[in-house]
N, CA, C and O atoms as CSV, one atom per row, in Angstrom:
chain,resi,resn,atom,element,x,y,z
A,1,UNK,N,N,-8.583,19.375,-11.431
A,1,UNK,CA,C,-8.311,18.410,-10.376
A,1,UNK,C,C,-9.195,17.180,-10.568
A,1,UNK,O,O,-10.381,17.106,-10.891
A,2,UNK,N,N,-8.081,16.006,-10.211
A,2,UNK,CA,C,-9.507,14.746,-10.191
A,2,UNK,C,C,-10.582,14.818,-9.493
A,2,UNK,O,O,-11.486,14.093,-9.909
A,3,UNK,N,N,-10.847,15.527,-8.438
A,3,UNK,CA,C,-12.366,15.410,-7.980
A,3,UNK,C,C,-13.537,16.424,-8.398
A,3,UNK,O,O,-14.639,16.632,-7.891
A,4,UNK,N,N,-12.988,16.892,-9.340
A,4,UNK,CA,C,-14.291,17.845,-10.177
A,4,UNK,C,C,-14.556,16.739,-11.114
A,4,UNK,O,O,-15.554,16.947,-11.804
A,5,UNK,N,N,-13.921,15.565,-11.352
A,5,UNK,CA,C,-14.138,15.100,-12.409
A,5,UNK,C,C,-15.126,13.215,-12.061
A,5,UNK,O,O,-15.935,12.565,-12.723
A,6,UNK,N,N,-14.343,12.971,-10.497
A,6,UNK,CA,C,-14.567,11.955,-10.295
A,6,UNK,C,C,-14.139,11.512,-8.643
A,6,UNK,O,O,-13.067,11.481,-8.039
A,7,UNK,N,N,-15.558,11.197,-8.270
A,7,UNK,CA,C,-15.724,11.146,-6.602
A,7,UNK,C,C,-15.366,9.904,-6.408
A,7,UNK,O,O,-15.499,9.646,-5.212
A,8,UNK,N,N,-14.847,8.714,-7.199
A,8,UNK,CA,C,-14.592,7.489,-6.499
A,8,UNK,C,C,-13.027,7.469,-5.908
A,8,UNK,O,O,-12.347,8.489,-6.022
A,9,UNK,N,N,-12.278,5.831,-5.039
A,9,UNK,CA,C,-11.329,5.847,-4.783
A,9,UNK,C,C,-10.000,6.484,-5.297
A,9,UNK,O,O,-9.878,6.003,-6.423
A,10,UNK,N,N,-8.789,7.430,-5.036
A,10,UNK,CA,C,-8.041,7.726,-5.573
A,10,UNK,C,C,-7.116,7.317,-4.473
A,10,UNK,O,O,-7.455,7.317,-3.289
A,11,UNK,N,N,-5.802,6.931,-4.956
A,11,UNK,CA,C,-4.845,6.834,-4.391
A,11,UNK,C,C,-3.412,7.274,-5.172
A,11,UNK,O,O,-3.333,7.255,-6.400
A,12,UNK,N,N,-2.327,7.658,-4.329
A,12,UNK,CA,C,-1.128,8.165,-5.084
A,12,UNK,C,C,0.187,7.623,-3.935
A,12,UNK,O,O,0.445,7.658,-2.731
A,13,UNK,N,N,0.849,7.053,-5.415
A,13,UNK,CA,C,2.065,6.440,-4.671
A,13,UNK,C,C,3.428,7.335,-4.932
A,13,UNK,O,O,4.147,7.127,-5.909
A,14,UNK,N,N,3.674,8.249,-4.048
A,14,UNK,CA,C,4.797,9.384,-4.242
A,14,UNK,C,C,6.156,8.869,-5.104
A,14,UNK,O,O,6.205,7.714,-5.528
A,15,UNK,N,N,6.954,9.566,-5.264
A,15,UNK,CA,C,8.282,9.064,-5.762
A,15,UNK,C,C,9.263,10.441,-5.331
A,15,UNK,O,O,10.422,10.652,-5.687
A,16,UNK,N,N,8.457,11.226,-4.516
A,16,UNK,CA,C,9.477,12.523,-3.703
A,16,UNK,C,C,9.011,12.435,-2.262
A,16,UNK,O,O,7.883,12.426,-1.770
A,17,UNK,N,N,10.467,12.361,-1.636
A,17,UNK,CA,C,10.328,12.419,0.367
A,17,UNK,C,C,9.224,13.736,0.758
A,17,UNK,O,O,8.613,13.712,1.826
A,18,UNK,N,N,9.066,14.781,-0.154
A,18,UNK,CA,C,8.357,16.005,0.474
A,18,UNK,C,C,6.792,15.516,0.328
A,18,UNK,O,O,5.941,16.379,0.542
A,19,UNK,N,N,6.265,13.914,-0.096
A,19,UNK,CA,C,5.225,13.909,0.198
A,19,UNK,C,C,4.582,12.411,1.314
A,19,UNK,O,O,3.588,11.702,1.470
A,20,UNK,N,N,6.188,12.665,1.935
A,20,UNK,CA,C,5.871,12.126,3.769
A,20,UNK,C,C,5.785,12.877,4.630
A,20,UNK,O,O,6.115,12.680,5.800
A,21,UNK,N,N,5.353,13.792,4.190
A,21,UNK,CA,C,5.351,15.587,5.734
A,21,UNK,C,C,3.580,15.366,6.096
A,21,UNK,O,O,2.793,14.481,5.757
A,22,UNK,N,N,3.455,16.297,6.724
A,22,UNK,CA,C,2.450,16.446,7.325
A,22,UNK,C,C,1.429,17.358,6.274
A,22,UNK,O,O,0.223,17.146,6.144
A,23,UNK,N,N,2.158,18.350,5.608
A,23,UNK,CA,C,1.671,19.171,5.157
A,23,UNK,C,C,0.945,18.440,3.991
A,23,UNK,O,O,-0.252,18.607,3.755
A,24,UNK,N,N,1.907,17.469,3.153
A,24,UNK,CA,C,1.252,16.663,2.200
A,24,UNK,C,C,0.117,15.958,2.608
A,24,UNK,O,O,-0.911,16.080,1.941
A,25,UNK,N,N,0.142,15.050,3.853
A,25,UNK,CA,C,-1.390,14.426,4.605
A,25,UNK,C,C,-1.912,15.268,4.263
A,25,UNK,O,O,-2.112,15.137,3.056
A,26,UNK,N,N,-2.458,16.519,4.781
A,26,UNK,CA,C,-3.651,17.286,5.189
A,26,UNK,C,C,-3.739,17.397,3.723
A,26,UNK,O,O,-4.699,16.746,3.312
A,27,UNK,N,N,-2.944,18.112,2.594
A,27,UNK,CA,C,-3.617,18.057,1.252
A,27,UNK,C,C,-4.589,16.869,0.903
A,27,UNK,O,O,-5.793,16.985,0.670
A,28,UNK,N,N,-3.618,15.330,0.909
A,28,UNK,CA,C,-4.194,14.815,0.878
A,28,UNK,C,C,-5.399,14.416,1.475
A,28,UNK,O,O,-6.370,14.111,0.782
A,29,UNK,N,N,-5.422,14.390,2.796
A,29,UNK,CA,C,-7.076,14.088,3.064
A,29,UNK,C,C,-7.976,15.371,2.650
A,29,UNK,O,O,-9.143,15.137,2.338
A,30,UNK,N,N,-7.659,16.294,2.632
A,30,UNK,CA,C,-8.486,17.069,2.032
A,30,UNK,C,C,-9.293,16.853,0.643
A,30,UNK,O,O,-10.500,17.061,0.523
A,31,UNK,N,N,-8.428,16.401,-0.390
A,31,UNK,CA,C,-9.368,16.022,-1.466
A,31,UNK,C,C,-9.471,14.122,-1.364
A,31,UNK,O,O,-9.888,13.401,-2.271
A,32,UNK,N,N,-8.948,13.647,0.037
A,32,UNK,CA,C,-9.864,11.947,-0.190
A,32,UNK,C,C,-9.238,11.205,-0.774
A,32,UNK,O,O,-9.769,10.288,-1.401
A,33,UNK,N,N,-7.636,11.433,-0.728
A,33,UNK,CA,C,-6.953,11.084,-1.919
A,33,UNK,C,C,-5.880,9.936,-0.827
A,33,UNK,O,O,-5.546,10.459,0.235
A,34,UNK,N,N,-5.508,8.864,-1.001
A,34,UNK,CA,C,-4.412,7.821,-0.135
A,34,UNK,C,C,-3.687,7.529,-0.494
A,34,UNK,O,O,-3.663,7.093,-1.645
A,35,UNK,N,N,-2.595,7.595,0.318
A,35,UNK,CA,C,-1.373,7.519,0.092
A,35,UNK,C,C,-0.673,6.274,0.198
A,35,UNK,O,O,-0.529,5.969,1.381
A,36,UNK,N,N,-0.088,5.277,-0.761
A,36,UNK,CA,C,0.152,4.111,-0.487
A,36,UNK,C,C,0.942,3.708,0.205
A,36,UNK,O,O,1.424,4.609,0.892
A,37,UNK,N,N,1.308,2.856,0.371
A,37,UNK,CA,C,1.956,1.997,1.531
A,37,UNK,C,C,2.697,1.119,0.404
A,37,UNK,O,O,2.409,0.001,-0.023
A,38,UNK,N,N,3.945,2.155,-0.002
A,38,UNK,CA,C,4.719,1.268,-1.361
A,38,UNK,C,C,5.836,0.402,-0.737
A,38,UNK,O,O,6.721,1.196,-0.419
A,39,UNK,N,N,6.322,-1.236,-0.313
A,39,UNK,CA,C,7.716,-1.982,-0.347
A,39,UNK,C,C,8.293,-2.131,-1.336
A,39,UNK,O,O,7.774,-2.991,-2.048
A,40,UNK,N,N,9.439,-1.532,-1.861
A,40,UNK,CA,C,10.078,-0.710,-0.682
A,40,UNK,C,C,9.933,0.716,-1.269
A,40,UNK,O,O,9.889,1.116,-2.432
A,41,UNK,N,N,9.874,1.359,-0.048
A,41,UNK,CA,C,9.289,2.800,-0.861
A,41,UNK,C,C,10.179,3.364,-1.666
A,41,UNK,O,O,11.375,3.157,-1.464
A,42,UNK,N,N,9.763,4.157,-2.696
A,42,UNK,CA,C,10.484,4.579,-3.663
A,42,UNK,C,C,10.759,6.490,-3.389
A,42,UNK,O,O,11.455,7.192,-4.123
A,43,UNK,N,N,10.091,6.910,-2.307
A,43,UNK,CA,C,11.346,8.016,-2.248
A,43,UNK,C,C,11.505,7.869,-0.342
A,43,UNK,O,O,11.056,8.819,0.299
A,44,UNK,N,N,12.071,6.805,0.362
A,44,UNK,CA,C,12.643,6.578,1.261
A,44,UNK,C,C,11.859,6.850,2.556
A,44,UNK,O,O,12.324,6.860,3.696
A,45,UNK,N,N,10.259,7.125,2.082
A,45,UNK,CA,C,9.257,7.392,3.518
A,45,UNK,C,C,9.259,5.726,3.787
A,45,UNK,O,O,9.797,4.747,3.271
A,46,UNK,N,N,8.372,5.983,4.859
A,46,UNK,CA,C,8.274,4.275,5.774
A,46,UNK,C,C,6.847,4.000,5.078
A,46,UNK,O,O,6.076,4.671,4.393
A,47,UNK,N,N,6.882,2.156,5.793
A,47,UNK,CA,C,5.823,1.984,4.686
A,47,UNK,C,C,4.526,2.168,5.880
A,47,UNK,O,O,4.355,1.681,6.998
A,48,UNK,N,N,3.956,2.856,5.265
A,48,UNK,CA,C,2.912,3.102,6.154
A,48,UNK,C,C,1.903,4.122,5.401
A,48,UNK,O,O,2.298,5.174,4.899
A,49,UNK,N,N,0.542,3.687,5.381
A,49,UNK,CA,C,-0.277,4.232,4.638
A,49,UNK,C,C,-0.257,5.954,4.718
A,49,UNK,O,O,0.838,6.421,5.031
A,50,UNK,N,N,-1.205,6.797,4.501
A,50,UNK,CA,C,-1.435,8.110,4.353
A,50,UNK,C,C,-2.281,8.810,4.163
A,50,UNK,O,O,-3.390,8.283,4.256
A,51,UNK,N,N,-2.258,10.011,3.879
A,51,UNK,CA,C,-3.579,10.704,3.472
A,51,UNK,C,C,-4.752,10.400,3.999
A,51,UNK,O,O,-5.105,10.033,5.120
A,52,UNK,N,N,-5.369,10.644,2.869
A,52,UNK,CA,C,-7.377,10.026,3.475
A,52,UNK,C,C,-7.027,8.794,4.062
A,52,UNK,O,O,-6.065,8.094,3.745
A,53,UNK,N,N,-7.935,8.554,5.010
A,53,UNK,CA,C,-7.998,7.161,5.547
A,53,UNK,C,C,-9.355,5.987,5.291
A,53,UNK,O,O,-9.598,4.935,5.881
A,54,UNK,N,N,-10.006,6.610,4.273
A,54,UNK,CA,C,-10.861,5.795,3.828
A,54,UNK,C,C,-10.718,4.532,2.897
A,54,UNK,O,O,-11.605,3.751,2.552
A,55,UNK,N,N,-9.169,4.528,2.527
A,55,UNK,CA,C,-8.760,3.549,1.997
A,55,UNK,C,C,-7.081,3.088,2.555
A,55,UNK,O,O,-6.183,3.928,2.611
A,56,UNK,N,N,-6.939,2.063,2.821
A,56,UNK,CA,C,-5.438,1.114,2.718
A,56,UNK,C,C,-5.115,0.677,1.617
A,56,UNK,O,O,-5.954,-0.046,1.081
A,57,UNK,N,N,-3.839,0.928,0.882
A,57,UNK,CA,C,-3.856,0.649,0.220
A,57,UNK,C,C,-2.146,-0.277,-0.112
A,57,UNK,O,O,-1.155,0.417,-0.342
A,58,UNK,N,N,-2.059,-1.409,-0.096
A,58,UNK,CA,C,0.094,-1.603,-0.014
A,58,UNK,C,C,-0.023,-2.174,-1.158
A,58,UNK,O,O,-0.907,-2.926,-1.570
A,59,UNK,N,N,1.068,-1.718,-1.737
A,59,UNK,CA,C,1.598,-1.983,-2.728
A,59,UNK,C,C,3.322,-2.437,-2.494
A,59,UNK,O,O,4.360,-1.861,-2.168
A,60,UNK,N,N,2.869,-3.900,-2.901
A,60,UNK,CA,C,4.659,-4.666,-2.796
A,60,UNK,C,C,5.461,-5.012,-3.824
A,60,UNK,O,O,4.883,-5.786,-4.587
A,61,UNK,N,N,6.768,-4.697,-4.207
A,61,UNK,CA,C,7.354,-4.731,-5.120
A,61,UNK,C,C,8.161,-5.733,-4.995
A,61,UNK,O,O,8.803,-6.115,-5.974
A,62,UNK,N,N,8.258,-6.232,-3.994
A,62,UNK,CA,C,9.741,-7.158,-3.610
A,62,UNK,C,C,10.681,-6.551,-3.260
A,62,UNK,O,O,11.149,-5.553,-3.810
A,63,UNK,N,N,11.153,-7.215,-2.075
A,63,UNK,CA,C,12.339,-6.702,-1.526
A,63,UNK,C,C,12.735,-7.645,-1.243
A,63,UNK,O,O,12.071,-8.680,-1.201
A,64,UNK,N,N,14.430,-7.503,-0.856
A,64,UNK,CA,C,15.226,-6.398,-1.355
A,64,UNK,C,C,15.660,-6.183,-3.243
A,64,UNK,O,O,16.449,-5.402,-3.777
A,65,UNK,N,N,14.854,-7.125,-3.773
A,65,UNK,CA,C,15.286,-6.867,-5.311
A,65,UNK,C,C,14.014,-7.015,-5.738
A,65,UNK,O,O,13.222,-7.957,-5.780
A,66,UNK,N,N,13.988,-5.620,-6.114
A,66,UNK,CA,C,12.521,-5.061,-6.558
A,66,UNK,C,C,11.766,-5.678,-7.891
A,66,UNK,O,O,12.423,-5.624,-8.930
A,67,UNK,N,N,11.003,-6.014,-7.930
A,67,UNK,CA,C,9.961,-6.926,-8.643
A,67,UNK,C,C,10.384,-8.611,-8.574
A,67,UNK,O,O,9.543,-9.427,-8.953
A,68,UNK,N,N,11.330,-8.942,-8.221
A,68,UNK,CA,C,11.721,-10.383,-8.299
A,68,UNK,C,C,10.962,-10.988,-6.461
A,68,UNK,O,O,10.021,-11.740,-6.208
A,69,UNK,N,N,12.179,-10.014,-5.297
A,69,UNK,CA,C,11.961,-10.812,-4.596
A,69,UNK,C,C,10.469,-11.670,-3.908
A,69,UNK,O,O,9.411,-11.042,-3.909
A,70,UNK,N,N,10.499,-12.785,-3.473
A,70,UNK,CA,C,9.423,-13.092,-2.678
A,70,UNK,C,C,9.658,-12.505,-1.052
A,70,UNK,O,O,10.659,-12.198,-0.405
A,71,UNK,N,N,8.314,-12.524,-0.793
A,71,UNK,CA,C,8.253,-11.956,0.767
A,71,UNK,C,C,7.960,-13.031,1.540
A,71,UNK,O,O,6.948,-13.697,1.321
A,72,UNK,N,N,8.916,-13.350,2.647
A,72,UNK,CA,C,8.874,-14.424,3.787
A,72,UNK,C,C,7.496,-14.754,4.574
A,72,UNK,O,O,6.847,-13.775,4.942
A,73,UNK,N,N,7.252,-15.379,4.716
A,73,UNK,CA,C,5.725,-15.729,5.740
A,73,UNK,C,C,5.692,-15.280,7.188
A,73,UNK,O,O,4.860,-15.585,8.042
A,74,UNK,N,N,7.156,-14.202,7.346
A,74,UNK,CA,C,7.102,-14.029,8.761
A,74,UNK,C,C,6.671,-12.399,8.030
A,74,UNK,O,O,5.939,-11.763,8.788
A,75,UNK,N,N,6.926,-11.846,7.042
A,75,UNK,CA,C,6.983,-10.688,6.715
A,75,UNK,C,C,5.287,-10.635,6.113
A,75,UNK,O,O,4.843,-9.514,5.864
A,76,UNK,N,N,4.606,-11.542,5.949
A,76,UNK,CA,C,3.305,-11.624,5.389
A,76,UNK,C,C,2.627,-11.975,6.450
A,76,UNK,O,O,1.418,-12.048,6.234
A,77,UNK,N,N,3.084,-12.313,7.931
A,77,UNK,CA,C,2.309,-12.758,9.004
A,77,UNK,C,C,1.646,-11.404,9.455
A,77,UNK,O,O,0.513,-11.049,9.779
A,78,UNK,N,N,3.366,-10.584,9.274
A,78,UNK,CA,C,3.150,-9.268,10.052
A,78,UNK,C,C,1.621,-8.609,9.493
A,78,UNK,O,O,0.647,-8.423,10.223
A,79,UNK,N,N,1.700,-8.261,7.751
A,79,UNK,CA,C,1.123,-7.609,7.378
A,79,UNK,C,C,-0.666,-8.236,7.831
A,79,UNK,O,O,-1.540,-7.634,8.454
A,80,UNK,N,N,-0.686,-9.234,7.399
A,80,UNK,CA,C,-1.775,-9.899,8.118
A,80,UNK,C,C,-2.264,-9.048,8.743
A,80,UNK,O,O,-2.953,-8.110,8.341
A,81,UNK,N,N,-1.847,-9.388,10.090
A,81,UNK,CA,C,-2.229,-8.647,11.262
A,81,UNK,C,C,-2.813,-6.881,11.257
A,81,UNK,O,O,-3.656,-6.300,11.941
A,82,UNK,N,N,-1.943,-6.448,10.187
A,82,UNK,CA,C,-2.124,-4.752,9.866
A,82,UNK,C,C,-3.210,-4.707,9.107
A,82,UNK,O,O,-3.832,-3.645,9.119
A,83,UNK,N,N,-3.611,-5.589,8.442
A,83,UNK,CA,C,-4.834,-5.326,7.016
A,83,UNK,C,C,-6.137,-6.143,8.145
A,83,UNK,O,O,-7.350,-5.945,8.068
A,84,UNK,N,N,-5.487,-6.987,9.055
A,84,UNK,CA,C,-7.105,-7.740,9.795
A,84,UNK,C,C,-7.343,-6.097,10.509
A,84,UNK,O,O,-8.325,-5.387,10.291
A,85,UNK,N,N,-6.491,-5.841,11.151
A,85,UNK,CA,C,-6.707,-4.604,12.074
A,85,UNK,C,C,-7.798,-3.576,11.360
A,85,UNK,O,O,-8.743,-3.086,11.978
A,86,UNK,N,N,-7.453,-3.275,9.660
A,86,UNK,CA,C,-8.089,-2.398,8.867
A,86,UNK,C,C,-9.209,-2.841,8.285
A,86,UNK,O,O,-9.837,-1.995,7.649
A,87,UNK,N,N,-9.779,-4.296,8.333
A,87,UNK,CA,C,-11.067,-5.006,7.498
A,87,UNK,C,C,-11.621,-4.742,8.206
A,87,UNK,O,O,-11.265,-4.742,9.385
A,88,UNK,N,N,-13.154,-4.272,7.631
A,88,UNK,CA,C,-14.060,-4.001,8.235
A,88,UNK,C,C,-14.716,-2.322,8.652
A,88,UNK,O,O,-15.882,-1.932,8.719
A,89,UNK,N,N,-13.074,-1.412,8.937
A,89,UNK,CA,C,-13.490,-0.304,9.039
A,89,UNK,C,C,-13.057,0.931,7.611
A,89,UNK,O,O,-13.389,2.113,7.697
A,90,UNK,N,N,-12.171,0.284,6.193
A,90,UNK,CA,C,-11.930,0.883,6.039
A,90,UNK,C,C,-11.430,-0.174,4.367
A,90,UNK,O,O,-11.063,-1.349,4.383
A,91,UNK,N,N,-11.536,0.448,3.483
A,91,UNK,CA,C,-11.926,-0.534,2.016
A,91,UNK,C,C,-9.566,-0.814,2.235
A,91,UNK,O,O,-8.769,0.021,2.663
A,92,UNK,N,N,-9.353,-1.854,1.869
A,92,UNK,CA,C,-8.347,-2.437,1.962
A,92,UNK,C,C,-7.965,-2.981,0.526
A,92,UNK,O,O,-8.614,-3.667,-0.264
A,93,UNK,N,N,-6.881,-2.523,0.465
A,93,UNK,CA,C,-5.807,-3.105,-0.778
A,93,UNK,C,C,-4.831,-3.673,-1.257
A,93,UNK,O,O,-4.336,-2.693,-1.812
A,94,UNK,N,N,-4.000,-4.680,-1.536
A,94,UNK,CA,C,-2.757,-5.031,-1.687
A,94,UNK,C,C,-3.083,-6.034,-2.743
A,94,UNK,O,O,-3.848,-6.986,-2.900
A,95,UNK,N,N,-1.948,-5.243,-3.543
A,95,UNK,CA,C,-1.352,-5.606,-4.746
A,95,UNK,C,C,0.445,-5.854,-4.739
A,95,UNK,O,O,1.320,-5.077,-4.358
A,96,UNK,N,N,0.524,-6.780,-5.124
A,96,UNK,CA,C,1.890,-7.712,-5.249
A,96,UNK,C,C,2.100,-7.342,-6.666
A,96,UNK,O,O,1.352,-7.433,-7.639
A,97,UNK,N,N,3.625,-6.788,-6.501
A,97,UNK,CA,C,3.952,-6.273,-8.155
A,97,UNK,C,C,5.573,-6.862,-8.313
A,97,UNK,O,O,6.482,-6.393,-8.999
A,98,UNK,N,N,5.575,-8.019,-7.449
A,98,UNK,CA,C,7.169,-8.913,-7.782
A,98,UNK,C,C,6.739,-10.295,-8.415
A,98,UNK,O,O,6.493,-11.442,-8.043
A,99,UNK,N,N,6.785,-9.561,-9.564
A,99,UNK,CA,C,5.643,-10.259,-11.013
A,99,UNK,C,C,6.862,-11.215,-11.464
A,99,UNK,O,O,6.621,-12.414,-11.604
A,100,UNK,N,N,8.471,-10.610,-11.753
A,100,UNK,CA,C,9.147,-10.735,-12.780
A,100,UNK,C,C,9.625,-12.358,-12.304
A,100,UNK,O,O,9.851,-13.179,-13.192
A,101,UNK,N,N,9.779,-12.810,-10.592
A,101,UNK,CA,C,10.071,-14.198,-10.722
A,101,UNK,C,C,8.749,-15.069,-10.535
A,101,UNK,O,O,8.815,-16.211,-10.081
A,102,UNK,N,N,7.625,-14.512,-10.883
A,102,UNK,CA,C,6.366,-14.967,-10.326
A,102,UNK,C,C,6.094,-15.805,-9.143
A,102,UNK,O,O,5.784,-16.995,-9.104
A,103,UNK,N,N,6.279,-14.913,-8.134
A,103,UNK,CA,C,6.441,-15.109,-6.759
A,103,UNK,C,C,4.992,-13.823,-6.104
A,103,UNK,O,O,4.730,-13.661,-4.912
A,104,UNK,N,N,4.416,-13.233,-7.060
A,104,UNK,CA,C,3.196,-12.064,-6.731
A,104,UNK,C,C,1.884,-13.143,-6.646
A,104,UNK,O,O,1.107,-12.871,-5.732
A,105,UNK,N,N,1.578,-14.162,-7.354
A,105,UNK,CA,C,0.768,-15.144,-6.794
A,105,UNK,C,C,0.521,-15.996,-5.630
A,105,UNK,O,O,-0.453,-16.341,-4.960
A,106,UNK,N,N,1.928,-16.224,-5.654
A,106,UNK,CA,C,2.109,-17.306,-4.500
A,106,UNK,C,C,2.016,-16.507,-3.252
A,106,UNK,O,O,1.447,-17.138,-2.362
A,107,UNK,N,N,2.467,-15.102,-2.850
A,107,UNK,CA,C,2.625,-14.535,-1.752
A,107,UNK,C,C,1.055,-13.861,-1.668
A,107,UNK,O,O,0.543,-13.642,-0.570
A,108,UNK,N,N,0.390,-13.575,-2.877
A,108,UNK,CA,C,-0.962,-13.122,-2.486
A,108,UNK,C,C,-1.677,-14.051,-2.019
A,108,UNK,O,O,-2.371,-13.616,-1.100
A,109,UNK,N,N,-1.867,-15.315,-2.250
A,109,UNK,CA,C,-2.593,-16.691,-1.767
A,109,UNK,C,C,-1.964,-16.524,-0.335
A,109,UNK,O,O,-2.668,-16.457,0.673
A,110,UNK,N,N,-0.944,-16.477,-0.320
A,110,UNK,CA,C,-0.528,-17.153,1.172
A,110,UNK,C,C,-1.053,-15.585,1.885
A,110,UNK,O,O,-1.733,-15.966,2.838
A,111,UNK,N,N,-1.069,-14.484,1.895
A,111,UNK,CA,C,-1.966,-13.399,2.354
A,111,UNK,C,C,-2.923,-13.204,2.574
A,111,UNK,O,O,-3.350,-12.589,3.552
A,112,UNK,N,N,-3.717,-13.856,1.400
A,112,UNK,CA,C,-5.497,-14.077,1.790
A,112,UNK,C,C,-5.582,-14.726,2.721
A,112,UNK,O,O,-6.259,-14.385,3.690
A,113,UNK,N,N,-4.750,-16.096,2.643
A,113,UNK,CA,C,-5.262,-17.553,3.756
A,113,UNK,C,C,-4.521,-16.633,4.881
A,113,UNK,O,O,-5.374,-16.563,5.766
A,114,UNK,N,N,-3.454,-15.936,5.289
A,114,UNK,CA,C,-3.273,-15.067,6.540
A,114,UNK,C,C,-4.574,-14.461,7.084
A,114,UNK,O,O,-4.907,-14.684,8.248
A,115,UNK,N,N,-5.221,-13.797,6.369
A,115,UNK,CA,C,-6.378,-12.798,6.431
A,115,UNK,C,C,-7.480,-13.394,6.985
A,115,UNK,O,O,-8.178,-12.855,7.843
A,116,UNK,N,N,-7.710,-14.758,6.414
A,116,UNK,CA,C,-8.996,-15.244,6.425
A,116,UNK,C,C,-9.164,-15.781,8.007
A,116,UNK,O,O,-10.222,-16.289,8.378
């Protein structure tokens, strides 16, 4: 297991619905492990973090056309608000992976200046 090997951040971004149950949380916080917060999720859970809660972690792909689209400033206002809520009590992450029309820059800038 990774934590015989290594006590820092781990996170895991599912690709099966059986690890939006409950039963999967408790594994997961048990070994410290977070569950991402993938747009758009890739096995049909909501986006909403998981597991351990010592880390947030979203990961955006673009939607609705995955790696291209850009995300609206009403859809980056929202998140704002969800990651200010989490600064401060809890190490925070987001990574923009709608690389392919290079639109993952422009929406991370306009996220920070949300944040700040």
């Amino acid at each position: 297991m990774v934590r015989s090997r290594y006590d820092g951040p781990v996170v895991c971004e599912p690709r099966n619905p059986t690890w939006f149950t409950e039963r999967a949380d408790a594994l997961l916080r048990r070994y410290h492990v977070a569950r991402v917060a993938a747009d758009p999720s890739p096995a049909g859970g909501t986006f909403a973090c998981g597991g351990w809660e010592g880390i947030a972690y979203f990961r955006l792909h673009g939607s609705p056309r995955t790696y291209w689209s850009r995300y609206e400033a009403a859809y980056l206002a929202e998140l704002a608000v969800t990651i200010a809520g989490l600064a401060g009590r809890v190490d925070v992450w987001c990574v923009f992976d709608n690389t392919a029309s290079g639109a993952a820059l422009e929406n991370a800038w306009e996220l920070r200046t949300l944040v700040s």
